[in-house]
N, C-alpha and C positions, 0 to 999 in steps of 0.2 A: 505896546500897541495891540489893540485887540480888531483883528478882521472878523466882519459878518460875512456870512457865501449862500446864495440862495442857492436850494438843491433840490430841485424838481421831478418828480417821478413821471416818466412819460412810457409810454408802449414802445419797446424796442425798438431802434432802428432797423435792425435786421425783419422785422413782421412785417407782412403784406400785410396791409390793412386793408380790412372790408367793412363795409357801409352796411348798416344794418338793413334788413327787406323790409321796414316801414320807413326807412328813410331817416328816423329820430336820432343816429348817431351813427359809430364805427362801435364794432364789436370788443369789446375787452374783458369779455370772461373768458378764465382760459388762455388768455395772451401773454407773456411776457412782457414784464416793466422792468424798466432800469431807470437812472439816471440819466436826464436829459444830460446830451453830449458836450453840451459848450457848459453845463453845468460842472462836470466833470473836470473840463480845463480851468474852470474861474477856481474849485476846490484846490487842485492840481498848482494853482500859481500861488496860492495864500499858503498853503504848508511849504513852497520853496521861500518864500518872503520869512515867514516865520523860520525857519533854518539858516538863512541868510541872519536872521539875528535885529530882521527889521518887525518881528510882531514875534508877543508872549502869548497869543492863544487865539484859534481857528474856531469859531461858530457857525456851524450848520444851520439852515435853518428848509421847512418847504411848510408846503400850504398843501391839504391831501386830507383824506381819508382815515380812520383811525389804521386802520391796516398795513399806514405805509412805516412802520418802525421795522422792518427788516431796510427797506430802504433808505434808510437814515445809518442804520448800523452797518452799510455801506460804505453809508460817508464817516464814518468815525472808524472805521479800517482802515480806511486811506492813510487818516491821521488826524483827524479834525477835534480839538479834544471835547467838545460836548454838539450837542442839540438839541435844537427847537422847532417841536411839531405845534403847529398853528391845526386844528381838526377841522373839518367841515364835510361836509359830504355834496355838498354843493360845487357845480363848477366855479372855477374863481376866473373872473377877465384881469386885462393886464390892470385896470385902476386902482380896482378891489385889491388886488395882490404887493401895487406899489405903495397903498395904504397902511396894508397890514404890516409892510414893511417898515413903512414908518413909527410905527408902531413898537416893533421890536429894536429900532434904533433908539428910540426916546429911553428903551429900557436897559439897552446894553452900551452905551453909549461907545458904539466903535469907532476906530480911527479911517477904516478905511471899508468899504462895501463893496463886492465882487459879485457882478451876476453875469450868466453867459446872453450874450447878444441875442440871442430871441432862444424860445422852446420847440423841439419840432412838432411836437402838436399840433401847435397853431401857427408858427411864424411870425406870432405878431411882431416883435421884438420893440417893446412899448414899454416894458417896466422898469428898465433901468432908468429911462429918459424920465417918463411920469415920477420915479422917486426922486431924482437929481430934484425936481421943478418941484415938489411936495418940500423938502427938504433944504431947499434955500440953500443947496452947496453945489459946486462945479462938478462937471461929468463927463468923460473921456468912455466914450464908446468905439467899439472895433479895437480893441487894442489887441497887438500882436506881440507885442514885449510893454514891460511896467518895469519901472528902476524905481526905488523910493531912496529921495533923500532927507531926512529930517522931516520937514512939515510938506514936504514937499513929491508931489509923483509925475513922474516924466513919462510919459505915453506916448509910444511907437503905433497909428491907428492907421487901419488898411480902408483908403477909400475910392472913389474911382479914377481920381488920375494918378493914384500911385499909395505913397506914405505919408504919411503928416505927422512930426514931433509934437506935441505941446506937451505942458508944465500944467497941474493945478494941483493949488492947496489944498493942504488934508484937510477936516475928513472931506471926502468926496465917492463919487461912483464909477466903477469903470465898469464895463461889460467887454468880456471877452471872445476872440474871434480865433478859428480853426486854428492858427500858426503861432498862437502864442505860448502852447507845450503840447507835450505828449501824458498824458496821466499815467501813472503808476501803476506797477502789475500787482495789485493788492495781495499779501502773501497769508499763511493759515496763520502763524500765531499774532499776527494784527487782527484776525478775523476777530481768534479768541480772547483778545485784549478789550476788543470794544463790545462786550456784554458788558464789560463793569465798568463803560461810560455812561454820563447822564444821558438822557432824554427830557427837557421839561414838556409839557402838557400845557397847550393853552387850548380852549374852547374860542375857535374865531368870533362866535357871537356874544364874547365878553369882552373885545375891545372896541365895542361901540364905532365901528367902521360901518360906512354907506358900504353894501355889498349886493353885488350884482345890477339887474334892469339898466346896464349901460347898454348895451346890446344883447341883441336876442337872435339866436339863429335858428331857423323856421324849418329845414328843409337839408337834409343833408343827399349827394349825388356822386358816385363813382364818376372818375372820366372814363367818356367812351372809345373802346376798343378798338383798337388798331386795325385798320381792313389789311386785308394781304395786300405785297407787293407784285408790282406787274414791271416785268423783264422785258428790256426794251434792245431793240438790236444795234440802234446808232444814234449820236446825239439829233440827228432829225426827228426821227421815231420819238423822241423823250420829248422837243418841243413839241410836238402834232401832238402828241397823249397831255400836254400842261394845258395845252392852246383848249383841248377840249373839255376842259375840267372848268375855264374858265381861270387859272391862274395866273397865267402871262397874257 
């Protein structure tokens, strides 16, 4: 069984992000990139599968910039045995990306497709769903544990009035949610191993996908700053100071 894994290069979790002073974007020169975080876990759950002895081979894949091949040899440290950079220098939204994806399924024909429940970038968390629905196969999002039996995957999904089981037939899509593992402390001679992995090379604008003009964002804005707090003596005093703010 062969899994695909989207693996998304995003601005660190750990960075403050600042909004640029004309407003046209957030700053990422000079910032730190990793691997979006639930991307990491959806990688993270396809190399335990494949160990488990339920999948012969782990594919990487992102949608990025020529620049992001350290970040791919990331993911093929982990363990992942090859990947696939899709180029563009182009923002890609979730449609454009669950396209492209389909794309690279027509070519790899996987049994099973792993992507993490949204990217922190944006939050959309749209492309799993958009690919299930492209792709004409069943799709198990939020999942917090995956069992595969034969043609079959059992999905543990965290929603809001608790846990939900279902079943659905291979191939299909799950997208993965914080508690479904811990990724791996990727060590040095994995590092050195995955120089002499593939990387294939696609140019996005040679698979004839509709990209981008689905939405447009005009206008980017920091939230505004927290006023100080004002130290109140007793719960009277706290309703009188609400009362006058207009709150209660």
């Amino acid at each position: 069984m062969k899994i695909l894994v989207g693996y998304k290069r995003v601005v660190d979790y750990n960075v403050r992000i600042q909004v640029k002073p004309d407003g046209s974007g957030v700053v990422t020169d000079g910032v730190k990139l990793s691997a979006n975080p639930f991307d990491d876990i959806a990688l993270e759950e396809a190399l335990r599968l494949r160990e488990k002895g339920n999948a012969t081979e782990v594919v990487i894949a992102t949608i990025a910039p020529a620049d992001a091949q350290a970040h791919l040899r990331n993911g093929l440290a982990m363990g992942a045995n090859r990947a696939i950079h899709v180029v563009t220098n182009d923002p890609v939204q979730p449609l454009a990306a669950a396209r492209t994806f389909l794309k690279l399924i027509e070519k790899e024909q996987p049994n099973l497709v792993i992507l993490g429940k949204q990217a922190i970038d944006d939050d959309c968390n749209q492309t799993g769903q958009m690919l299930a629905a492209l792709w004409d196969r069943p799709q198990a999002t939020f999942a917090s544990k995956l069992e595969i039996n034969g043609n079959t995957a059992r999905v543990t999904r965290e929603v809001d009035a608790g846990l939900e089981i279902i079943e659905v037939d291979l191939p299909a899509v799950v997208t993965t949610d914080l508690r479904l593992n811990e990724p791996r402390f990727i060590k040095l001679p994995d590092i050195m191993k995955a120089k002499s992995k593939p990387i294939e090379t696609i140019e996005l604008s040679s698979l004839g996908i509709e990209h981008g003009g689905e939405i447009r964002t005009t206008h980017y804005t920091p939230p505004p700053k927290r006023s100080r707090g004002v130290m109140v003596k007793d719960v009277g005093e706290l309703v009188s100071a609400l009362k006058q703010k207009g709150l209660i």
